[in-house]
C-alpha positions as CSV (number, residue, x, y, z in Angstrom):
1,X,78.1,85.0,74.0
2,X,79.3,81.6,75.2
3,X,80.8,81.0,79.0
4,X,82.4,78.1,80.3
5,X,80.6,76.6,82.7
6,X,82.4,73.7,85.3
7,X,80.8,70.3,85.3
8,X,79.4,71.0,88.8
9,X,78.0,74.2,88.4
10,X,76.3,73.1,84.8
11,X,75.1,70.5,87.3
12,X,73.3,72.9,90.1
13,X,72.0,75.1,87.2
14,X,70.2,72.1,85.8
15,X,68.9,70.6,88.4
16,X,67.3,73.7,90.0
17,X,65.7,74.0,85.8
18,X,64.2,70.6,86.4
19,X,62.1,71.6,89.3
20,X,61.0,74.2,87.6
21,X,63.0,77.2,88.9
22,X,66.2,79.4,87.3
23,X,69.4,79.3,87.9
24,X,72.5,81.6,86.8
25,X,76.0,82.0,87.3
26,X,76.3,85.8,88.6
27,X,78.6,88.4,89.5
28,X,82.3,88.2,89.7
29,X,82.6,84.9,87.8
30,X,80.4,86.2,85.2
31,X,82.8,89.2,84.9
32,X,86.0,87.6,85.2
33,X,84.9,84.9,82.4
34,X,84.2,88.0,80.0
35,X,87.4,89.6,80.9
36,X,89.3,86.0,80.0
37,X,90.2,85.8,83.7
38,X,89.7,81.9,85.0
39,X,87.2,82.5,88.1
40,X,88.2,81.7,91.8
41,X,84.5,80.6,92.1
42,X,81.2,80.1,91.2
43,X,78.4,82.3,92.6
44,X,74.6,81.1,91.9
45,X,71.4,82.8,92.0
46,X,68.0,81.4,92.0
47,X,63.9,82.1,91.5
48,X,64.4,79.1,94.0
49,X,64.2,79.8,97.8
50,X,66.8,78.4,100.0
51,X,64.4,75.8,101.2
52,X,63.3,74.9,97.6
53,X,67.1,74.1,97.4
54,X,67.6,71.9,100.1
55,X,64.7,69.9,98.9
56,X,66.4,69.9,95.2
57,X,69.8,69.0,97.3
58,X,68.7,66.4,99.6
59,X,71.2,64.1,98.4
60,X,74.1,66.3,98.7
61,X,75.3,68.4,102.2
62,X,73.3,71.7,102.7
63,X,74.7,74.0,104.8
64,X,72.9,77.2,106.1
65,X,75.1,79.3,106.9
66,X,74.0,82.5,105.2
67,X,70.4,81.3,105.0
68,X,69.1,84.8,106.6
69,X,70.5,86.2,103.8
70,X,68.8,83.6,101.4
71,X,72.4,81.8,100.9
72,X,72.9,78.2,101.4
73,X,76.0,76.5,100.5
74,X,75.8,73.0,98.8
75,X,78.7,70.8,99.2
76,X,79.1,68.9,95.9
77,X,82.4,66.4,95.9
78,X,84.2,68.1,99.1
79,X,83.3,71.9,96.4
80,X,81.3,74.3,98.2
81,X,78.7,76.3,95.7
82,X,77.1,79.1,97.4
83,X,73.1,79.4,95.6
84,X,71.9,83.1,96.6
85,X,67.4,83.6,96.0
86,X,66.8,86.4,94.3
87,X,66.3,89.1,96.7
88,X,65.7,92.8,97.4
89,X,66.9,94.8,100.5
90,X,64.9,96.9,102.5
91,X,66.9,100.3,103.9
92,X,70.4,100.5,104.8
93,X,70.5,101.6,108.3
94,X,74.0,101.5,109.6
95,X,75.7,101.8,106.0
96,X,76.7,98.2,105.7
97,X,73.7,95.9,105.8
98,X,70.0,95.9,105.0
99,X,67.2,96.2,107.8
100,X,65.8,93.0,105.9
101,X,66.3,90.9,102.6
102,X,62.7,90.1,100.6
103,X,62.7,87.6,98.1
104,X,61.8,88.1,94.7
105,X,61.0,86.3,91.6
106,X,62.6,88.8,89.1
107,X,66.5,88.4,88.1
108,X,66.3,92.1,87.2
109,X,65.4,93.3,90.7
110,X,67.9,91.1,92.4
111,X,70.6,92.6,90.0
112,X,69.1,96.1,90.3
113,X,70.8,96.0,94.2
114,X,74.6,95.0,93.0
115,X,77.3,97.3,93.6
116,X,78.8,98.2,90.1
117,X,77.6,97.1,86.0
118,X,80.6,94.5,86.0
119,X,79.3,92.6,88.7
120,X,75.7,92.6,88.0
121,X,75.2,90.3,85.1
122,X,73.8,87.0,84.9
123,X,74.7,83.6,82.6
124,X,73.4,80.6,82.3
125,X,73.2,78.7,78.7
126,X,69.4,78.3,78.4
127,X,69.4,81.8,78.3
128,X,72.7,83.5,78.1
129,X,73.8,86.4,79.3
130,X,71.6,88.8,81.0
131,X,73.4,92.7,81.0
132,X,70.5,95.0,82.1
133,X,73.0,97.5,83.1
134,X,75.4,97.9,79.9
135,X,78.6,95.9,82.5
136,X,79.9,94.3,78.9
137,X,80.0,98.3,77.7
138,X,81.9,99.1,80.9
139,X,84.3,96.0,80.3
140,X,84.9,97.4,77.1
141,X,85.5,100.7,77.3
142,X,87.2,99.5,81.0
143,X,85.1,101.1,83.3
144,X,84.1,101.0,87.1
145,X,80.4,102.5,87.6
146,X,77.4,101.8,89.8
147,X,74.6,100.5,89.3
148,X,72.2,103.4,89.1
149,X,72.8,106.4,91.6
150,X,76.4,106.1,92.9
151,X,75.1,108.3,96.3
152,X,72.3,105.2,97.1
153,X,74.5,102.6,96.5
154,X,77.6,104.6,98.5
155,X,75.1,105.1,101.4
156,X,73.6,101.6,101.3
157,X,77.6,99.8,101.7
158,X,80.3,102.5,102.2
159,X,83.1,100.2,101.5
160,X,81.8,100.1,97.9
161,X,83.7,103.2,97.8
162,X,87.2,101.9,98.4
163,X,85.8,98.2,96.3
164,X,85.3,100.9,93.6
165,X,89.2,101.6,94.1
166,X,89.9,98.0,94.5
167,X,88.2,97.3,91.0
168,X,90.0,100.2,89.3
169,X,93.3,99.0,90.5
170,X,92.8,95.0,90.0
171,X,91.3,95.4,86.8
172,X,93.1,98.5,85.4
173,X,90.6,100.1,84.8
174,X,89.0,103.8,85.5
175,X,86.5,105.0,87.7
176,X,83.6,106.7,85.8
177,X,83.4,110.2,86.3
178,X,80.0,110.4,88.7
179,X,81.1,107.5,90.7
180,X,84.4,109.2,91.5
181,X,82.7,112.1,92.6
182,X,80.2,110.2,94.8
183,X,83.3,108.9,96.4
184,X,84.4,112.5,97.4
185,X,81.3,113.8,98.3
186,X,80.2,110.7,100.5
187,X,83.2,109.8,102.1
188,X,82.3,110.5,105.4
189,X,80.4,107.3,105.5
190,X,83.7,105.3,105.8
191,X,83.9,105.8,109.7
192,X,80.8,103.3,109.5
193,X,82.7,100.1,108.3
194,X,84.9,98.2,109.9
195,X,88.3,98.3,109.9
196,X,88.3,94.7,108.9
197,X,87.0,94.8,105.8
198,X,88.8,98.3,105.0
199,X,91.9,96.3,105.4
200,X,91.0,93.4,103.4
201,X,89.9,95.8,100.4
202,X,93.1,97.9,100.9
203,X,95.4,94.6,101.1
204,X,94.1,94.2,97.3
205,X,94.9,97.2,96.0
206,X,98.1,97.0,97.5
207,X,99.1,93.7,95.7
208,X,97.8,95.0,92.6
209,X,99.6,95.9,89.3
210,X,98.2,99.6,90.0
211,X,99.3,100.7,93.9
212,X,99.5,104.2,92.7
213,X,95.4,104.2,92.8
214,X,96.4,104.0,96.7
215,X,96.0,107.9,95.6
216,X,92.2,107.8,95.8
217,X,92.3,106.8,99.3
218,X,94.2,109.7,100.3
219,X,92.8,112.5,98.0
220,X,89.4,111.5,98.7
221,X,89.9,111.8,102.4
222,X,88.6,108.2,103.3
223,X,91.4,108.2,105.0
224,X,90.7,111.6,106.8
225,X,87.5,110.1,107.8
226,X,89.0,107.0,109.5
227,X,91.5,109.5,111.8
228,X,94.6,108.1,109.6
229,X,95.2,111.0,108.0
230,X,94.6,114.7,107.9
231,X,94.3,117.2,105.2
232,X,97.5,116.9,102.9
233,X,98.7,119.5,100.8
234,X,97.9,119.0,97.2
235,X,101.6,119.4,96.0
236,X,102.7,116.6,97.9
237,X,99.9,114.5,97.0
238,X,101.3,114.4,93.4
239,X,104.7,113.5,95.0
240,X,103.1,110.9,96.5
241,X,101.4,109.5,93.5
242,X,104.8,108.8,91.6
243,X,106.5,107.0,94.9
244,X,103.5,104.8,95.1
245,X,104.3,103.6,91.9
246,X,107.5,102.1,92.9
247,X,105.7,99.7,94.3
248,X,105.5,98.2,91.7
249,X,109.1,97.0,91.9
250,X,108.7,95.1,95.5
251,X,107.2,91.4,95.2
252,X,103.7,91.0,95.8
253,X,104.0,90.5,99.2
254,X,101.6,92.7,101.9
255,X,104.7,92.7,104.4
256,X,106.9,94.1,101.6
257,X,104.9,96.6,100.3
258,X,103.3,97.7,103.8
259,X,106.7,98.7,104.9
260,X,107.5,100.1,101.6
261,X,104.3,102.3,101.8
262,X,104.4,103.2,105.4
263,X,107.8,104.4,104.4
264,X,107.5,106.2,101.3
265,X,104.4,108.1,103.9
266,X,107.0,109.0,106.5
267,X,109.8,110.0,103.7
268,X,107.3,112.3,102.5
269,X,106.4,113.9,105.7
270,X,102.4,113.7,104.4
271,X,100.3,114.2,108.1
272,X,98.9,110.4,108.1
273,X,99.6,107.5,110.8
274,X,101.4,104.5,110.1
275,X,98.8,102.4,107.6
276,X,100.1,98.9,109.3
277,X,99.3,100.2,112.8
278,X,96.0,101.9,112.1
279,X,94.4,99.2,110.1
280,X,94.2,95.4,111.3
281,X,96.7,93.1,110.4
282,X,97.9,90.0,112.2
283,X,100.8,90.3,114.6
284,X,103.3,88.8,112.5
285,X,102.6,91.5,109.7
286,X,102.3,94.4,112.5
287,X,105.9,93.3,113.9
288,X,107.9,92.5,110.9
289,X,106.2,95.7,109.0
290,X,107.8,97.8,112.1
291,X,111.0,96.2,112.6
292,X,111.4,96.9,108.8
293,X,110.5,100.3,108.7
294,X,112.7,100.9,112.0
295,X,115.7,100.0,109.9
296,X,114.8,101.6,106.5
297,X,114.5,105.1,108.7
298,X,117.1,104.5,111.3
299,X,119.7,102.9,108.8
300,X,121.7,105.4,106.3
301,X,122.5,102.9,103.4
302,X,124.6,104.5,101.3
303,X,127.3,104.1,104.6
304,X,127.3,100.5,105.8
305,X,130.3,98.6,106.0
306,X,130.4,94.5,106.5
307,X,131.2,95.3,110.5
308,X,127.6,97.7,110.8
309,X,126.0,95.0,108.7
310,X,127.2,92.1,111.3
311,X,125.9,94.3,114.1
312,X,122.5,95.3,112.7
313,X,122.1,91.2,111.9
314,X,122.7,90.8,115.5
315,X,119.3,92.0,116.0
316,X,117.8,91.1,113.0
317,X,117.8,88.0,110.9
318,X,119.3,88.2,107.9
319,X,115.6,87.2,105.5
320,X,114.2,90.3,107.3
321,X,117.7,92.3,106.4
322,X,117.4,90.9,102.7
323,X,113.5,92.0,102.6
324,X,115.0,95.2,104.0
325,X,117.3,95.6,100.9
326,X,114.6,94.7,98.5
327,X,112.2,97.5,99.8
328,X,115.1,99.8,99.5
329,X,116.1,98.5,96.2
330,X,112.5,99.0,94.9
331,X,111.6,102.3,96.3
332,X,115.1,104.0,95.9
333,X,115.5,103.1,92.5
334,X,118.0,104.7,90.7
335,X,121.6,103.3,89.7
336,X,123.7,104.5,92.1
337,X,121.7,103.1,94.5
338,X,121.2,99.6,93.2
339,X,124.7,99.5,93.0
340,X,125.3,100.5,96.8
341,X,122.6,97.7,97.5
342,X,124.1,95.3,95.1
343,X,127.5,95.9,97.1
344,X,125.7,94.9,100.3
345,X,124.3,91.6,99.1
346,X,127.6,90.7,97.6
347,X,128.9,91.2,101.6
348,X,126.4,89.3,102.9
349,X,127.3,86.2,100.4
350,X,131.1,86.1,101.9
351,X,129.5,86.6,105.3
352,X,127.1,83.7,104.7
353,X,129.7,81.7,103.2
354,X,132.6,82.0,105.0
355,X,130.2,81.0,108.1
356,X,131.2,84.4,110.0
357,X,129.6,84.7,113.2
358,X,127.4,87.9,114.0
359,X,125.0,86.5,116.8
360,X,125.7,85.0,120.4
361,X,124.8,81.6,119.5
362,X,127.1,81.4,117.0
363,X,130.1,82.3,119.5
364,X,132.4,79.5,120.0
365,X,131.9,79.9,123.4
366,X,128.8,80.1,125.5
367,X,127.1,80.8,128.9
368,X,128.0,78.1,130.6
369,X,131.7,78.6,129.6
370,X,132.0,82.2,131.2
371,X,129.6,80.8,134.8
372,X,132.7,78.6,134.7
373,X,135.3,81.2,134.7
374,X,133.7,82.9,138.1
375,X,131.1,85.1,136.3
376,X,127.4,85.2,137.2
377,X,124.2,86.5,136.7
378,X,124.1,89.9,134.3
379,X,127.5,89.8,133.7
380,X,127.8,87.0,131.7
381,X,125.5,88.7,129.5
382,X,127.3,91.9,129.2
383,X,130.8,89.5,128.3
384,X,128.7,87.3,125.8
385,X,127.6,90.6,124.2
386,X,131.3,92.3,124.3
387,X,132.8,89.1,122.8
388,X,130.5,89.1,119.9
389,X,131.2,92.7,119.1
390,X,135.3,91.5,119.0
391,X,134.4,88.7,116.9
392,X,132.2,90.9,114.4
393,X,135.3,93.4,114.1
394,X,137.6,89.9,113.2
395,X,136.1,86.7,112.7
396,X,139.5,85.2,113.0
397,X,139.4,85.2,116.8
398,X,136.2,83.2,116.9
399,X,137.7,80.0,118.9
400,X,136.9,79.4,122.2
401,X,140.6,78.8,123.7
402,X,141.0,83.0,122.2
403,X,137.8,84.2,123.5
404,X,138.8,82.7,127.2
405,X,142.3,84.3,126.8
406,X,139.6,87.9,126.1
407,X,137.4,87.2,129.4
408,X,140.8,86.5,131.2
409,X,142.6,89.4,130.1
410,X,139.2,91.8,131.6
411,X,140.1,90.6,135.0
């Protein structure tokens, strides 16, 4: 089997071969390549340690970075290529990370400590591909398995287990049958990883083409074991399954479908905290993902006229109501509904383009106007506020000589 390999990286390979060491492309680009899948990057091993590759790399910028773990990055035309020593681990103490990392001269024993078969082969084209583990076997039958005993590699990194998800969902294909189980029976060692990286794993499988594997992190009480969820009854976990599927109809976006989730969790009445608020995301996701599913749970759809519509874009902008109709459109999917929603985008078309004013800065009259009529403090507020509501219910009366004739006639 032949792989593509960039001009740079045919490069590194080479020149760690001319001073007498090997070199290989390895894991996920190795993987990817097989699958037909154009790599987001190059990782490279080496017989070479990472101060044999500094001396090979003199003439180029070394950085050391993840030298404790036997990585240095070499920084070839403003590309960084990360070159990884061959290395075995010592025990796993905490779940996540190895009490110490031992070099080694043998390709096999540095593969022997990957997570699963896909990821743990080896190219280079002196001597091709190196499978120890049968991963071109698991690519073709499409199948996510460890590396030899799913319960040491679950208890040497616990987020394998939800990475195991992650594959299965990114790659479409299924977890084999002993590494699902190792899942279930070791899922207790979740509580050891950080939510960081939980997040990061679960923001993939999210945005994949397969969110109904979202599943496995509920039925295998992960969740349960990171105090998101409690037990959930096995009827509605089928329930569940299908409405994670519509999420498949929302964009790719993690805003989108972390509303869209968080909601389809609260629809159901499943016993398990908001995702969004027990995970970590940046603000701006936390606050738009809760503003979002405010509305989606406070607001009945099927019943809004172009006045409620003004008044709930009042407080929201209107890209956060359109997102808010797009996560409805996707999850309530069925034709009557589609054509409700389809009736509410047409309504905000003539809103937009008929310029019709539904916030207090669009008023044709401002604060400074009503300080001038005698009014102070919280009251001009309160008269801003009551004006806007006259102009949502008639857009007609939006000119500032009729809105003072309004704040005239309340005295």
């Amino acid at each position: 089997m032949k792989i593509f390999l960039p001009t740079k990286v045919k490069y590194i390979i080479d020149q760690i071969y001319n001073h007498g060491y090997e070199a290989y492309i390895v894991g996920g680009c190795v993987r990817d390549s097989i699958i037909g899948t154009q790599p987001h990057d190059y990782d490279i091993t080496s017989s070479a340690t990472p101060e044999k590759i500094m001396e090979i790399f003199a003439d180029h910028k070394c950085i050391e970075t993840g030298i404790e773990h036997g990585t240095v990055s070499i920084l070839i035309n403003e590309e960084i290529f990360e070159i990884t020593t061959y290395r075995v681990e010592g025990e796993y103490k905490d779940h996540r990370r190895p009490e110490k990392v031992e070099y080694t001269r043998s390709l096999e024993e540095d593969l022997k400590r990957r997570d699963f078969t896909i990821n743990s082969m080896a190219y280079n084209e002196k001597n091709g591909l190196v499978d120890i583990f049968g991963g071109i076997s698991d690519i073709n039958n499409k199948i996510i398995k460890t590396v030899g005993n799913p319960d040491e590699r679950f208890e040497e990194d616990g987020l394998r287990m939800i990475r195991a998800i992650r594959f299965s969902s990114k790659l479409d294909f299924k977890i084999e049958k002993n590494t699902i189980n190792a899942i279930y029976k070791n899922a207790p060692i979740i509580k050891n990883i950080s939510l960081e990286r939980i997040s990061d794993e679960l923001s993939e499988i999210i945005l994949s083409d397969n969110p109904q594997n979202l599943i496995f992190i509920f039925d295998t009480k992960l969740l349960n074991y990171l105090n998101i969820s409690n037990e959930i009854d096995k009827s509605k976990l089928s329930i569940l399954k299908e409405k994670l599927r519509t999420l498949n109809n929302i964009d790719k976006d993690l805003i989108k479908r972390l509303a869209a989730l968080d909601f389809i969790i609260k629809d159901l009445d499943i016993n398990c905290k908001s995702i969004c608020n027990s995970l970590i995301f940046s603000k701006k996701i936390n606050k738009t993902v809760n503003i979002l599913l405010n509305y989606m749970v406070s607001l009945d759809i099927c019943n809004l006229d172009k006045i409620q519509i003004k008044k709930v874009l009042k407080d929201i902008n209107m890209d956060i109501f359109k997102t808010y109709l797009e996560i409805c459109k996707g999850i309530l999917y069925n034709n009557k509904n589609n054509e409700i929603i389809d009736n509410i985008i047409n309504i905000l078309k003539k809103i937009e383009e008929n310029n019709e004013c539904y916030t207090i800065k669009n008023l044709d009259i401002n604060g400074t106007d009503i300080m001038n009529l005698g009014y102070k403090n919280e009251k001009i507020g309160l008269i801003l506020n009551y004006l806007l509501d006259e102009v949502i219910k008639n857009p007609n009366i939006n000119k500032k000589n009729i809105l003072i004739e309004k704040v005239n006639f309340m005295q």
